[in-house]
Every structure is written in C-alpha cells, then in structure tokens.
N, C-alpha and C positions, 0 to 999 in steps of 0.2 A: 477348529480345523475345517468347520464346514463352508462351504459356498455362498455366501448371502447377496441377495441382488443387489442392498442398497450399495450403492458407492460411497465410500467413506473415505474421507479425505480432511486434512489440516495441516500441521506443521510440525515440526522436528526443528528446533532448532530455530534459524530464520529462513528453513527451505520449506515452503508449500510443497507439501504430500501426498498420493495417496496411501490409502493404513492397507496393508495387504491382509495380516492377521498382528494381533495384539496379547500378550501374554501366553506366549509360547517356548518351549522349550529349547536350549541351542541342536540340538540334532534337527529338529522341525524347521528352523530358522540356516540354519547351515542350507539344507535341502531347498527350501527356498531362493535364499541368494544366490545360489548357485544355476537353478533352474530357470531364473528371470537374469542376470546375469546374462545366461546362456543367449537368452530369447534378445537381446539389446537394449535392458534397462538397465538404469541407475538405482544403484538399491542403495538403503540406509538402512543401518541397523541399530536400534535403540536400547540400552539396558536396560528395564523397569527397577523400578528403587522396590528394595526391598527393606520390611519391617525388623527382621533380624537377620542375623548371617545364617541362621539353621533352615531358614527358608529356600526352597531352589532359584535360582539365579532364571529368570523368564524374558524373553524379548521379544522388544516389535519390531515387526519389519514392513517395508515401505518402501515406495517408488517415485521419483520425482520425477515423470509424468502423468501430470493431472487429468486427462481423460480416460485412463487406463483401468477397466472395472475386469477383475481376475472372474470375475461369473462369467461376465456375456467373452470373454477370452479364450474362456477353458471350454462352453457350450458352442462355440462359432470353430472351437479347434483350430484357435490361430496362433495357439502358444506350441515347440517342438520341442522334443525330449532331448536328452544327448547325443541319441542314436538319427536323430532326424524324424522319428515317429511324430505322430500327433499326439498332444497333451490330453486324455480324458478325465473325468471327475476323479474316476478312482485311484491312476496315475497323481496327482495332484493332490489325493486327503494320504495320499502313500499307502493305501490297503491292497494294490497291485503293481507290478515294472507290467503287468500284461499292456500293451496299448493298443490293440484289437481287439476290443470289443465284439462280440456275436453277441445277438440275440438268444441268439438257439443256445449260448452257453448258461444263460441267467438260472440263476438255482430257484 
C-alpha cells in the first residue's frame, strides 16, 4: 500500500503496463480503479492465481499509461478526489478522506 518511487511497469496480457500496486485486496483495488478511473486512466485489473481456494482472492491493478508513476502523481498533487480536492499520501494509503493537510495538525 505504500508509495515506492521506482516505476514499475510490464504487461497484462498483450497490454504494456504500468503495475500500480500488486497483491491487493478487492476493497483496496475497488478504491483504486475508481479513483484513477476518476482522474482519466485506463485501468486493468488483474486476478492473482491463487494456491487454494481458502486463500483470499488478491489483485493487481494497473494503468496503460506508461509514463504514469502514482509517487511523483500523488507528491506533485496532480491526481483529484471525487469531490475535486487534491490527492495526498494519506488520501491515497486510505488512513484519511481528510485532503487538507496542515502542518500544525501533524501528531
């Protein structure tokens, strides 16, 4: 769920990628396609194969736009919410809907 600067990108299929996050849960992946969706991308969502059926069902998800890095996106605040707000870090790992950040609030 966290931020990583490298750009990480391949394929799906026969579509060139980029990997946005990779073995994730459907709520987290819901939340995502929806949010980049929002923002004017093409999302792909991937099912990871699973070893049994008692295991949780996890997904990747992905963009077919290959210069698209979700770090330098989320830190430049060039991704919007629903509401039109700007995307922050914590907005984006989902630990706040707050998307005003203050300083003077930090614990």
């Amino acid at each position: 769920m966290n931020l990583v600067g490298k750009h990480q990108f391949g394929a799906i299929g026969d579509t060139r990628v980029t990997f946005i996050e990779k073995k994730i849960e459907k709520q987290r992946a819901d939340f995502l396609q929806k949010l980049l969706e929002h923002n004017g991308f093409e999302v792909i969502v991937q099912e990871e194969k699973r070893k049994s059926e008692e295991e949780p069902q996890l997904y990747t998800i992905a963009v077919t736009d290959m210069v698209f890095n979700p770090t330098i996106w989320v830190y430049e605040r060039k991704l919007r919410t629903f509401d039109g707000h700007k995307v922050t870090p914590d907005y984006w790992n989902q630990k706040t809907e707050d998307t005003a950040p203050q300083y003077w609030r930090s614990k």
